[in-house]
DRENDO-1510 file (C-alpha; in Angstrom, 1 decimal, always signed):
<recs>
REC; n; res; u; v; w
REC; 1; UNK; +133.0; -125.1; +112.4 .
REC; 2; UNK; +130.8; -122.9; +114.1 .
REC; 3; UNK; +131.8; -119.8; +112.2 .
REC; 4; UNK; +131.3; -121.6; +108.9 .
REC; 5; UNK; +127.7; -122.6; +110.1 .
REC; 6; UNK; +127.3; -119.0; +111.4 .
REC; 7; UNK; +127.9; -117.4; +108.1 .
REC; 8; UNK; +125.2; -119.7; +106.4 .
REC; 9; UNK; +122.7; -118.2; +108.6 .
REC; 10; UNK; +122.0; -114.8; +107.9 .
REC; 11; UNK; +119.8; -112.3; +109.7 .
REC; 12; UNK; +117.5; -110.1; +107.7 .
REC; 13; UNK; +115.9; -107.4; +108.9 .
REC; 14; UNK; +113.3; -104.6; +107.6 .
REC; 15; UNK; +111.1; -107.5; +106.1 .
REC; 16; UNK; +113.9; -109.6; +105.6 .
REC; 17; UNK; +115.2; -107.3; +103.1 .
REC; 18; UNK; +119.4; -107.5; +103.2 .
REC; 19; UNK; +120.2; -103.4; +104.2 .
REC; 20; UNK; +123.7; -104.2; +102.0 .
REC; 21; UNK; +122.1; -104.4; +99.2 .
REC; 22; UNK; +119.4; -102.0; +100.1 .
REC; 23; UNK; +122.0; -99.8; +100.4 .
REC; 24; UNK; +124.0; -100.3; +97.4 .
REC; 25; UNK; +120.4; -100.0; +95.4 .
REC; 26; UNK; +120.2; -96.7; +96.7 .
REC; 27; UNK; +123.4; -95.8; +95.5 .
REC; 28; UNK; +122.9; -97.0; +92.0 .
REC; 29; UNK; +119.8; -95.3; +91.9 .
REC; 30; UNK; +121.3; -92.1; +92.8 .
REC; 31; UNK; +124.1; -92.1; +90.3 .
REC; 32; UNK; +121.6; -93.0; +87.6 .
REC; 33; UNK; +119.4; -89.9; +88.3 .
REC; 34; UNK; +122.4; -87.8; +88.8 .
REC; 35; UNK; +123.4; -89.2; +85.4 .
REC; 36; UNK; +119.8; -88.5; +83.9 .
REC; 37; UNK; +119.9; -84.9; +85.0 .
REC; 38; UNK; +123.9; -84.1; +84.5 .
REC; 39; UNK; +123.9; -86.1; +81.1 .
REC; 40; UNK; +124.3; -84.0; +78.7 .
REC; 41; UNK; +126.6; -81.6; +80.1 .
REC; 42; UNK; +128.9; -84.5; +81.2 .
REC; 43; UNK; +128.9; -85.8; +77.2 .
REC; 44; UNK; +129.3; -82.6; +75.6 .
REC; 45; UNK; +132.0; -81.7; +78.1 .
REC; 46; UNK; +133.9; -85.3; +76.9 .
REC; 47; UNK; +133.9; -84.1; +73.5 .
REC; 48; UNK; +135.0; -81.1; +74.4 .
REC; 49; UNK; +138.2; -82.2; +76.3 .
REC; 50; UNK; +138.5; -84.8; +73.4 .
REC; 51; UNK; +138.8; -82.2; +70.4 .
REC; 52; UNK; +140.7; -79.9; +72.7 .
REC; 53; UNK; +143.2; -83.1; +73.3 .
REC; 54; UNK; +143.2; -83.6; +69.1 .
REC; 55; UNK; +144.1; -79.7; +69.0 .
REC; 56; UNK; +146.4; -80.0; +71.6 .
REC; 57; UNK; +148.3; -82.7; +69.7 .
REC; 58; UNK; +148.2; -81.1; +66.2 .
REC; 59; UNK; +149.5; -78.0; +67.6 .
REC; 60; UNK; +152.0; -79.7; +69.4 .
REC; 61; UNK; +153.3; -81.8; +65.9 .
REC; 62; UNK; +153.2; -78.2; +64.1 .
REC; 63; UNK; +155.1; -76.5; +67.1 .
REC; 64; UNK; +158.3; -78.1; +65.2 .
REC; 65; UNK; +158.3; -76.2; +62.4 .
REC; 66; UNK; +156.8; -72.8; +63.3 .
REC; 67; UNK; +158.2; -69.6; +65.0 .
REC; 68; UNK; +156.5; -68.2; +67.9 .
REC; 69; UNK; +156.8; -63.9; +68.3 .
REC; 70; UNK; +157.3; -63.3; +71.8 .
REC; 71; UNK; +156.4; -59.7; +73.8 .
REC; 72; UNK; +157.8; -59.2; +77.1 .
REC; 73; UNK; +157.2; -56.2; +79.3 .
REC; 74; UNK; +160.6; -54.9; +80.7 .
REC; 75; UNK; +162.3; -52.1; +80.9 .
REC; 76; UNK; +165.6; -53.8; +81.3 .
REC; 77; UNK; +166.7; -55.8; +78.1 .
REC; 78; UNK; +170.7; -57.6; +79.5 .
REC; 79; UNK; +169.5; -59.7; +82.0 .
REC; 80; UNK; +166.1; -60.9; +80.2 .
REC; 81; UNK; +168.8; -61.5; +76.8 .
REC; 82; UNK; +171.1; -63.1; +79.1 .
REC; 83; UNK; +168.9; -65.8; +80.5 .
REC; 84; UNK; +166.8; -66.4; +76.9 .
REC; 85; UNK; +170.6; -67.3; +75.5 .
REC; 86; UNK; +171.0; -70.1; +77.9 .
REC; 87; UNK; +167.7; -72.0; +77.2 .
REC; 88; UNK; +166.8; -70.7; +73.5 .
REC; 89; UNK; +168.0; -69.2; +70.7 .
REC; 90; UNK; +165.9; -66.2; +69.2 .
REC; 91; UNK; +166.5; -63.6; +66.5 .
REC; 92; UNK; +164.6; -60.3; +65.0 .
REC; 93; UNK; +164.9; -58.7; +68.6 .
REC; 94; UNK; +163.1; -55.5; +68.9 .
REC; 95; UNK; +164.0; -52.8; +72.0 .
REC; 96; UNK; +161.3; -50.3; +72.5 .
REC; 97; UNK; +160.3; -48.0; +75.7 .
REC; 98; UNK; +158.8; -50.3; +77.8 .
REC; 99; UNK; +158.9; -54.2; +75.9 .
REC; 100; UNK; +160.8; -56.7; +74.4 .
REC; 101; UNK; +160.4; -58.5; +71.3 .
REC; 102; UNK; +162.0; -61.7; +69.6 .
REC; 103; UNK; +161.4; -64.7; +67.9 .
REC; 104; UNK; +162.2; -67.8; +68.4 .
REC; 105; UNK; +161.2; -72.1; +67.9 .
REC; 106; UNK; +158.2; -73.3; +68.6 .
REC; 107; UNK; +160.2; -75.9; +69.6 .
REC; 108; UNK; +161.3; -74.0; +73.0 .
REC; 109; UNK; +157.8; -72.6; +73.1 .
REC; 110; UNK; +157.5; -74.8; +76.8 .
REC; 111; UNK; +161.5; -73.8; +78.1 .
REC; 112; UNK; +161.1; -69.7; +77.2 .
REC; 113; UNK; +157.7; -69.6; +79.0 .
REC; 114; UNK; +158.7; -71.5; +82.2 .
REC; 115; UNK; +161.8; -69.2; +82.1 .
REC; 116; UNK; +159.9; -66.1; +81.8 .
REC; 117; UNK; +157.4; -67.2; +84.2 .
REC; 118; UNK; +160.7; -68.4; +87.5 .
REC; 119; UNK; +161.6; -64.6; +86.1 .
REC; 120; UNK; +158.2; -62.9; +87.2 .
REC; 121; UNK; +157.8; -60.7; +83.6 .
REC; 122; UNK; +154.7; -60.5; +82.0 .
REC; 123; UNK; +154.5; -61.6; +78.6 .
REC; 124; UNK; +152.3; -63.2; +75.7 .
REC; 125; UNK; +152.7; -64.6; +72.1 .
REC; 126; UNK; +151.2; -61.9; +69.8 .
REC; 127; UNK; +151.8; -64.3; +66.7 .
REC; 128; UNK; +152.7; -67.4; +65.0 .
REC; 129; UNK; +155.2; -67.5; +61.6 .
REC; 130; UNK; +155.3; -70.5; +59.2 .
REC; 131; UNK; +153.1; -71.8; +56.4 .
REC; 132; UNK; +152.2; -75.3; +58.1 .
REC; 133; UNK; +150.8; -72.5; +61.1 .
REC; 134; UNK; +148.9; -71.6; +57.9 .
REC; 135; UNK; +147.5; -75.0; +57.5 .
REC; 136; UNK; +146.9; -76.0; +60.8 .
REC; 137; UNK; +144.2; -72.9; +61.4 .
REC; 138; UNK; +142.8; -74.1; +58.2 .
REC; 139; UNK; +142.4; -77.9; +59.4 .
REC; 140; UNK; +140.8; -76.3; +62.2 .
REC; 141; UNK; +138.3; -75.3; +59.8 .
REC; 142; UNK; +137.2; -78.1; +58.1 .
REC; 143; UNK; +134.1; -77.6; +56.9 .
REC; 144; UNK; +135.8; -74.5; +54.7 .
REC; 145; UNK; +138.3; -76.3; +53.3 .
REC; 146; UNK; +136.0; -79.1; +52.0 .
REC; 147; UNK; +133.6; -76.3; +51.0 .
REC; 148; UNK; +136.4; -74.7; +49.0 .
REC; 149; UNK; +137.3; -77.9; +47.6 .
REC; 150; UNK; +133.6; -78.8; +46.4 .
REC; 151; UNK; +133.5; -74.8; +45.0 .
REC; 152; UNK; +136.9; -75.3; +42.8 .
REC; 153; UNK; +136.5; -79.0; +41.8 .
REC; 154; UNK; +132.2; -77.7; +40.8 .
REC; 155; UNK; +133.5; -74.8; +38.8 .
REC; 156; UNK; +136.7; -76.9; +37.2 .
REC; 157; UNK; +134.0; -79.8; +36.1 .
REC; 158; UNK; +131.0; -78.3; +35.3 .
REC; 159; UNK; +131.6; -76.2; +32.6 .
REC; 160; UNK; +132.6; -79.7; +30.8 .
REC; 161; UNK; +128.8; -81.4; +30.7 .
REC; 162; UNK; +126.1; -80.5; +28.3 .
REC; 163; UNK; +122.7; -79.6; +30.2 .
REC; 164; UNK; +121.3; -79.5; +26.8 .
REC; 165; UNK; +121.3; -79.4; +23.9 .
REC; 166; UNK; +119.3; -76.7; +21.5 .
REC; 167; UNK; +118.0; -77.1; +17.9 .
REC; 168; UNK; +117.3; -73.9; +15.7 .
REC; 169; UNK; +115.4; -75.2; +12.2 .
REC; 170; UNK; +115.3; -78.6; +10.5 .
REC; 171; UNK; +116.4; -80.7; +12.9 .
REC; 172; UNK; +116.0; -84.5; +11.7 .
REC; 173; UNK; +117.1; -87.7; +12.7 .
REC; 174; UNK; +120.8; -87.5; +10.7 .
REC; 175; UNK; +121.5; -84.1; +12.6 .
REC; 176; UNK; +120.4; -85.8; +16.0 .
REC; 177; UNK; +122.9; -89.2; +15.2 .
REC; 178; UNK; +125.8; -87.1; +13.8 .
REC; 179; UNK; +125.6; -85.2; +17.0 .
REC; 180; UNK; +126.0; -88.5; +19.1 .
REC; 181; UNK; +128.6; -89.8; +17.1 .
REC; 182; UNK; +130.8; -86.7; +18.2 .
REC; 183; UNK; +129.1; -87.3; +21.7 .
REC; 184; UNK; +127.0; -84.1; +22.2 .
REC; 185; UNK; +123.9; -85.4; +24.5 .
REC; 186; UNK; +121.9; -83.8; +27.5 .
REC; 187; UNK; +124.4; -85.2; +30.4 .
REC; 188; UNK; +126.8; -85.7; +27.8 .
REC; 189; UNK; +130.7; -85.1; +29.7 .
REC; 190; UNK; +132.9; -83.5; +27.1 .
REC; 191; UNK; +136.8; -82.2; +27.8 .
REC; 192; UNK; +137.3; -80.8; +24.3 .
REC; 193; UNK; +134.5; -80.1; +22.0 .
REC; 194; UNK; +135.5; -78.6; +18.7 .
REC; 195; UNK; +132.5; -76.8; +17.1 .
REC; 196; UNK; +134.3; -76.5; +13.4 .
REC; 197; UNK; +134.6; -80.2; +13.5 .
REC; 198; UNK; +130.8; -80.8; +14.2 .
REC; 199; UNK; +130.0; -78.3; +11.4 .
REC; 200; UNK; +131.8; -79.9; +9.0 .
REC; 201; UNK; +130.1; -82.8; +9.5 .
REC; 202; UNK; +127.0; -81.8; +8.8 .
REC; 203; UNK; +127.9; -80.1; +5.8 .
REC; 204; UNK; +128.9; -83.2; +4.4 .
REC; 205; UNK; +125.5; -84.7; +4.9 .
REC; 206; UNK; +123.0; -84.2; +1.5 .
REC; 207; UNK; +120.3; -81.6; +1.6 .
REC; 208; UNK; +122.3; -79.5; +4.4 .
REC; 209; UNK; +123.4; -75.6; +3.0 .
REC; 210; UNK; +124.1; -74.2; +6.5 .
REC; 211; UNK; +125.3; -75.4; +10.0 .
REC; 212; UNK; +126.1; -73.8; +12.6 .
REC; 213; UNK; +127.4; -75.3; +16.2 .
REC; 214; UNK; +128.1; -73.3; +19.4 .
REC; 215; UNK; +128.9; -73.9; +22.7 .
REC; 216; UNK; +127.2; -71.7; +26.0 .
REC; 217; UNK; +128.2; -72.6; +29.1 .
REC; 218; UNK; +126.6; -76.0; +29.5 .
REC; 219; UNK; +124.4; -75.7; +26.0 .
REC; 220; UNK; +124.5; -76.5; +22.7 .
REC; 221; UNK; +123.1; -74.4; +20.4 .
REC; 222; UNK; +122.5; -76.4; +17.0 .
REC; 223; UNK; +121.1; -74.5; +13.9 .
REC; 224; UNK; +120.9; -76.2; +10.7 .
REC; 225; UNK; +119.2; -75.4; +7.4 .
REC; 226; UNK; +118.2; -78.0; +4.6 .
REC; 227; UNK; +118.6; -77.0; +0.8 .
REC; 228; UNK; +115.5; -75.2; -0.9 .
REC; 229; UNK; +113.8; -77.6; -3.6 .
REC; 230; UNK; +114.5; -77.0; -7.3 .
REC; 231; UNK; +111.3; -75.1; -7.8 .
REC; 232; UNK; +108.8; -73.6; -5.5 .
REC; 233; UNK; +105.6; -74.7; -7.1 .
REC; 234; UNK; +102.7; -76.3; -5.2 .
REC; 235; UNK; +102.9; -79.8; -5.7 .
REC; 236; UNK; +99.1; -81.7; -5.1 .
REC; 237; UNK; +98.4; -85.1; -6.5 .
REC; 238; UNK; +101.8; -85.1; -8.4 .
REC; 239; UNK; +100.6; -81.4; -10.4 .
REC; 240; UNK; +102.2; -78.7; -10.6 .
REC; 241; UNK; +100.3; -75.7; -9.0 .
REC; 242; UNK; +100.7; -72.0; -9.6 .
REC; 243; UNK; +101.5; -70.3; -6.6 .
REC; 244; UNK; +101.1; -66.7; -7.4 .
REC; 245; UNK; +98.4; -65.2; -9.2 .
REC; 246; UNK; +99.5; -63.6; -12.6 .
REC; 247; UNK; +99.8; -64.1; -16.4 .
REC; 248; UNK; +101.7; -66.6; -17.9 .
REC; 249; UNK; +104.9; -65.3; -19.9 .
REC; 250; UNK; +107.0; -68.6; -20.3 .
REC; 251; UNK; +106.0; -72.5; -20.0 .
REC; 252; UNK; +109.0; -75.0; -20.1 .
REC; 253; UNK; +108.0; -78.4; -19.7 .
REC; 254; UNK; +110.6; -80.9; -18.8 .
REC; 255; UNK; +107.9; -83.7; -17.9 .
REC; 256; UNK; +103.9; -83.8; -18.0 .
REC; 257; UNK; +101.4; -82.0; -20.1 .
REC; 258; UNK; +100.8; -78.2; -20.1 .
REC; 259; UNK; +97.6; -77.4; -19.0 .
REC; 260; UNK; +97.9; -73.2; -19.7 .
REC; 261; UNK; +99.4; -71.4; -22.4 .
REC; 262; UNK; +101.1; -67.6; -22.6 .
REC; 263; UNK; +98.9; -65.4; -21.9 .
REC; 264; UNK; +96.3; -66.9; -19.3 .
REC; 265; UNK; +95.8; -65.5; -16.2 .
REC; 266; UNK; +96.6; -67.4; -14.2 .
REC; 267; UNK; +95.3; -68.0; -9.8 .
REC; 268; UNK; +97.3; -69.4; -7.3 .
REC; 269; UNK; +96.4; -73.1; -6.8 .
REC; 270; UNK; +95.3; -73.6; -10.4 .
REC; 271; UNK; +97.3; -76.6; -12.2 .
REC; 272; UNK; +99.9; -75.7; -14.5 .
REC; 273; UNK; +101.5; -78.6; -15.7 .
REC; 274; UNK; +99.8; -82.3; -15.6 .
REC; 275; UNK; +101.6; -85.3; -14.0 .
REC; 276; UNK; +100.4; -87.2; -17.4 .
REC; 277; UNK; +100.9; -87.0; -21.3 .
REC; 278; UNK; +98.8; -88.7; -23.5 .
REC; 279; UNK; +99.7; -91.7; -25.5 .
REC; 280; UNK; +96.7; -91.6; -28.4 .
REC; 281; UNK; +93.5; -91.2; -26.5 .
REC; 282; UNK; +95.1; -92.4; -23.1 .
REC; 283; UNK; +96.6; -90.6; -20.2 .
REC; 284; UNK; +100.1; -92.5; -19.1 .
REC; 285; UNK; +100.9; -91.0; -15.7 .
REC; 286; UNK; +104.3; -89.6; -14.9 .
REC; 287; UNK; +106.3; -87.0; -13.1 .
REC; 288; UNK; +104.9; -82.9; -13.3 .
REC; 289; UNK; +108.0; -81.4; -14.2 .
REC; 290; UNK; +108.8; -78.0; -15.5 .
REC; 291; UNK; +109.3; -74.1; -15.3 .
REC; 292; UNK; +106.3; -71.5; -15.7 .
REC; 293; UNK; +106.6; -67.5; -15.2 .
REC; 294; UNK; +104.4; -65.1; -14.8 .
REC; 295; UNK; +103.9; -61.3; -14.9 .
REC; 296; UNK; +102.1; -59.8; -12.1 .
REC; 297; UNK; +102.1; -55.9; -10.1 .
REC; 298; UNK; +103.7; -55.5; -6.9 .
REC; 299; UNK; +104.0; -52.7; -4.6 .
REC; 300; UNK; +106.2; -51.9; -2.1 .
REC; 301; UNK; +106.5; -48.7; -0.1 .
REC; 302; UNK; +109.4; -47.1; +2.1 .
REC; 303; UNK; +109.7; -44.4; +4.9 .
REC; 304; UNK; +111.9; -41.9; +5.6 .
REC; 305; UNK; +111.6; -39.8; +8.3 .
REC; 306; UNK; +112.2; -36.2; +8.6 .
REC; 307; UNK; +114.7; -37.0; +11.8 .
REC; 308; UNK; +116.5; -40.5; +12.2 .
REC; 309; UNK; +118.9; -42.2; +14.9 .
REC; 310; UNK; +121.9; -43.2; +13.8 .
REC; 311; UNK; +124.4; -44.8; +16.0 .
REC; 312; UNK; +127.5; -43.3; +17.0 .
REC; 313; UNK; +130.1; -46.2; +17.6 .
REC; 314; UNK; +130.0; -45.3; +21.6 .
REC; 315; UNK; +128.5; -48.8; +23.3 .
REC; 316; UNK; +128.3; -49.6; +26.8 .
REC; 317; UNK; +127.8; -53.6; +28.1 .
REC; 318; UNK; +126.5; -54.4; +31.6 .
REC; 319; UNK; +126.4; -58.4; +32.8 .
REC; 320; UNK; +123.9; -59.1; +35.2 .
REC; 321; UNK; +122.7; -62.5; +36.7 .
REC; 322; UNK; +119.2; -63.8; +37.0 .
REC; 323; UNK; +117.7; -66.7; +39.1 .
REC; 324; UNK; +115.4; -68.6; +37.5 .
REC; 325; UNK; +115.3; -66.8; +34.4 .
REC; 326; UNK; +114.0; -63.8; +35.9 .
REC; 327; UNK; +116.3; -60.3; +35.4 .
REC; 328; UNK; +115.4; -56.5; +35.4 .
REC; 329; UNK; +116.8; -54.6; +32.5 .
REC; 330; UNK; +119.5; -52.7; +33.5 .
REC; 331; UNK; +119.9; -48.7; +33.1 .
REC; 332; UNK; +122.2; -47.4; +30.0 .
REC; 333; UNK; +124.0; -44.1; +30.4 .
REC; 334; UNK; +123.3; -43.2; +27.1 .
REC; 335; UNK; +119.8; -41.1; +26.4 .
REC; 336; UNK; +119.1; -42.6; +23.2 .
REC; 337; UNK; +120.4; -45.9; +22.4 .
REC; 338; UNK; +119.4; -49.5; +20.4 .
REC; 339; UNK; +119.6; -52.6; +23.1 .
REC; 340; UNK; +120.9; -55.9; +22.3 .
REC; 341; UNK; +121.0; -58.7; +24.4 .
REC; 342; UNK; +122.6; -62.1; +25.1 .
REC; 343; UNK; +121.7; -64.9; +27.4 .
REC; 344; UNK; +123.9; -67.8; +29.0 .
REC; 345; UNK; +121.8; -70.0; +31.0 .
REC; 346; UNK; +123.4; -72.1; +33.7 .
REC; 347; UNK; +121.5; -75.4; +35.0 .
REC; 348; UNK; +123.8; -76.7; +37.5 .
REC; 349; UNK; +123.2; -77.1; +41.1 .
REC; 350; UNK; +121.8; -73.8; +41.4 .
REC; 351; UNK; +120.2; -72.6; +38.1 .
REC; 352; UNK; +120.9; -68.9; +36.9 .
REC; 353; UNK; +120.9; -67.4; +33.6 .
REC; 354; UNK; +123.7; -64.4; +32.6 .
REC; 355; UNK; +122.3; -61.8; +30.6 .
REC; 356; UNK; +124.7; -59.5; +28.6 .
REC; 357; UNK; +123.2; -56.0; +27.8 .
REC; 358; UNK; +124.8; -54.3; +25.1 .
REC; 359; UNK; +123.6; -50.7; +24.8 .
REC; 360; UNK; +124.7; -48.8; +21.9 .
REC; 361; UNK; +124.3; -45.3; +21.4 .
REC; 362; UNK; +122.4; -43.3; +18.7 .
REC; 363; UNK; +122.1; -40.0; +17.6 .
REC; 364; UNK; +119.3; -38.2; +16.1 .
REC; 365; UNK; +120.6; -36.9; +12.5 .
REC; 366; UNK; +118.3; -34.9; +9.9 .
REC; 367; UNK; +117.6; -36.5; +6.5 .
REC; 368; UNK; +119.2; -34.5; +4.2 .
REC; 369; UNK; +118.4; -36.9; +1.5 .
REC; 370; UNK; +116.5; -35.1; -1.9 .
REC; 371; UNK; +113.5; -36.9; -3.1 .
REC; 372; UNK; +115.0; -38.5; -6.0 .
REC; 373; UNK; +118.1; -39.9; -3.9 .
REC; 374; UNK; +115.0; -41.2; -1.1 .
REC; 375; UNK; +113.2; -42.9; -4.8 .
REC; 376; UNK; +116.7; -44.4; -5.8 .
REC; 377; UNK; +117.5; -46.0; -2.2 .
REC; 378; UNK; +113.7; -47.0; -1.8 .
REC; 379; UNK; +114.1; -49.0; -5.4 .
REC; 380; UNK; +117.9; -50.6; -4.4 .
REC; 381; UNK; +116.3; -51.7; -1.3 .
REC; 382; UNK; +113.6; -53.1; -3.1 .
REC; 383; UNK; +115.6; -55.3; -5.8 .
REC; 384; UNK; +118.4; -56.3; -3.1 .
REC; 385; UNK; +115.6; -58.1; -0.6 .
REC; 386; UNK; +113.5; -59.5; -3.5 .
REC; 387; UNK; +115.2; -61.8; -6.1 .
REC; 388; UNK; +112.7; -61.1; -9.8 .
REC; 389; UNK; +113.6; -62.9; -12.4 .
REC; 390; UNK; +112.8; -59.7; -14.3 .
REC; 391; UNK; +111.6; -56.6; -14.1 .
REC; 392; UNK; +109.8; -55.3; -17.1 .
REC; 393; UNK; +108.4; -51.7; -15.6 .
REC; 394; UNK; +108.4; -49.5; -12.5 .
REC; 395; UNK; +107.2; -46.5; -11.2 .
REC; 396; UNK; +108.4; -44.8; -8.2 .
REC; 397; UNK; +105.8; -42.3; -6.7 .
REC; 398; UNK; +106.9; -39.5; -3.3 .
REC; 399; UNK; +104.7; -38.0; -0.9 .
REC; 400; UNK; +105.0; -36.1; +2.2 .
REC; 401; UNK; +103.1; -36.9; +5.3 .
REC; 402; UNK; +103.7; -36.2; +8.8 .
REC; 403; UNK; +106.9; -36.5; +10.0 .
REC; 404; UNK; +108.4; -37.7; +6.8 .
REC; 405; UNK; +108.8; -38.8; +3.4 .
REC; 406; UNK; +106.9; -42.4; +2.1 .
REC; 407; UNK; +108.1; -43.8; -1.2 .
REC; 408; UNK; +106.0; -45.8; -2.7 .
REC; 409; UNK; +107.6; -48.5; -5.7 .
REC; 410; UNK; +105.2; -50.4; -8.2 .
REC; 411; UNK; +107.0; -52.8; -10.0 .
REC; 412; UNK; +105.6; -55.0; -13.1 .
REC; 413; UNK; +107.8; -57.9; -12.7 .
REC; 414; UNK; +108.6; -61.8; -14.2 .
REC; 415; UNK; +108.6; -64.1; -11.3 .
REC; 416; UNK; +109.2; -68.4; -11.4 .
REC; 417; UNK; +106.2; -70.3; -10.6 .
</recs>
């Protein structure tokens, strides 16, 4: 009873602070600055022996299928190939002044080395066979392999989507919906894309005389031309206007009244045919319909120097790519030469353009032409760029000027209104 009593009554000394716990204060209080100032070192060094230990295990799990090379330094082979034969079995065994080297499991990677280690040789494994050795250094490497993976799936997928999409021309809104209906849109994802089929399409819409669809890399270029009208004639206020200045030679009215007859000269903008006839005294509106020609002077002239490039079938194409549309013109080996190029512009993840440079190579050749075979080809030129419905006189006049001939054509022609 007196102990128990006893241990109730506790002395405390130092201000009747308990020194137990004093102490055991102070010993917290170290370990926590010690932990403060060691931190770090103590966490990264965790880590450290925690991926060593996830190595440790992989390599371990592809031990069983790999084949260590072993390199022994001996100068006596028997005994070293008569112990190895008791604990391992190994092949490929190379004798050379000085070492030994076999191969054998990674399975007996632990037995062989604690057997040449009782033995006292030196040794090391100069190399690892096996394609899951392959994949293990790989794994260790994992920010590659996803890299390499992101790089193949990128280039596999990318060239499917449509960045955009390009018109050339008249592009209305039938050209815009038949392109949706074979899916073609800015973001658009397309696995097969058959530009024949898209073209065909728009053919078969009314007004359309050309279409043309191509795929670039991740464009679409779209060019589509609508039919001309059946005449070319100014129409204002339902009139028909002259748009050439001439004299009239023809008038065929289909609808309206003819406000010229043959003869009259004629200046662009004036009316030519009424959008009315007249019923007694009174005007009764309708459609300005018909054909009027004219006869008017034109002149056209051509030149032909004394020394011309022609090209020589020789061509040369350089590829280079350009960030953000911005490329210097590569060199040509060729000293004279015509330059074409072609551009393929890229806008994903990192945008770049491709420009082909096609450099083809000329030749300076004399003209050896006579001056009537320069006034014949001047003239053929001439009637093959310009569609007349006639042409009623010409003259065809030469003269020499410096470096060169210029031809020049005057043609008194019959042209539609």
């Amino acid at each position: 009873m007196n102990k128990n009593k006893h241990s109730k009554h506790i002395k405390f000394e130092n201000n009747g602070k308990n020194p137990r716990v004093e102490k055991e204060r102070r010993i917290l209080k170290n370990k926590k600055k010690k932990l403060q100032h060691d931190g770090p070192e103590i966490r990264d060094e965790r880590v450290e022996r925690a991926r060593e230990s996830k190595e440790s295990k992989l390599s371990r799990y592809f031990q069983q299928f790999g084949t260590d090379v072993y390199r022994v330094d001996t100068p006596v082979y028997s005994r070293l190939l008569n112990e190895l034969s008791r604990v391992a079995r190994f092949k490929n065994v190379v004798q050379k002044d000085g070492f030994l080297q076999f191969e054998a499991s990674s399975k007996q990677r632990a037995e062989i080395i604690a057997l040449l280690d009782n033995l006292c040789y030196t040794h090391n494994i100069v190399g690892t066979k096996g394609i899951l050795n392959g994949v293990l250094s790989a794994l260790k490497r994992v920010g590659l392999v996803v890299g390499i993976f992101c790089a193949v799936g990128a280039f596999l997928i990318y060239p499917h989507f449509v960045f955009r999409v390009e018109f050339n021309g008249e592009a209305d809104k039938r050209v815009q919906d038949a392109l949706l209906h074979f899916g073609v849109k800015e973001g658009a994802f397309l696995t097969e894309f058959h530009e024949d089929e898209v073209e065909k399409y728009l053919l078969s819409l009314d007004g359309i005389s050309f279409a043309s669809v191509e795929r670039i890399g991740t464009r679409v270029c779209v060019r589509v031309l609508h039919e001309l009208p059946t005449h070319t004639s100014l129409d204002t206020s339902g009139n028909t206007m002259a748009t050439k200045d001439g004299i009239v030679t023809r008038i065929v009215v289909y609808s309206g009244t003819a406000e010229v007859t043959v003869g009259d000269r004629v200046e662009r903008g004036q009316v030519l045919i009424g959008n009315y006839y007249l019923k007694g005294e009174d005007k009764v509106f309708t459609e300005a319909r018909g054909e009027v020609y004219v006869e008017r002077q034109v002149t056209f002239e051509r030149f032909f120097p004394d020394e011309a490039f022609v090209e020589t079938g020789e061509k040369e194409t350089v590829t280079v790519i350009g960030l953000y549309r911005k490329s210097k013109v590569p060199r040509s080996k060729f000293q004279h030469y015509i330059t074409k190029m072609t551009e393929s512009r890229n806008d994903f993840l990192i945008p770049f353009t491709v420009y082909n440079w096609t450099f083809y190579e000329v030749k300076a050749t004399a003209n050896t032409m006579s001056e009537e075979e320069m006034k014949a080809v001047a003239f053929s030129e001439i009637i093959g760029k310009h569609q007349f419905e006639r042409v009623i006189d010409r003259s065809v006049h030469i003269e020499r000027t410096e470096g060169g001939h210029i031809v020049r054509v005057t043609l008194t022609v019959e042209e539609r209104q």
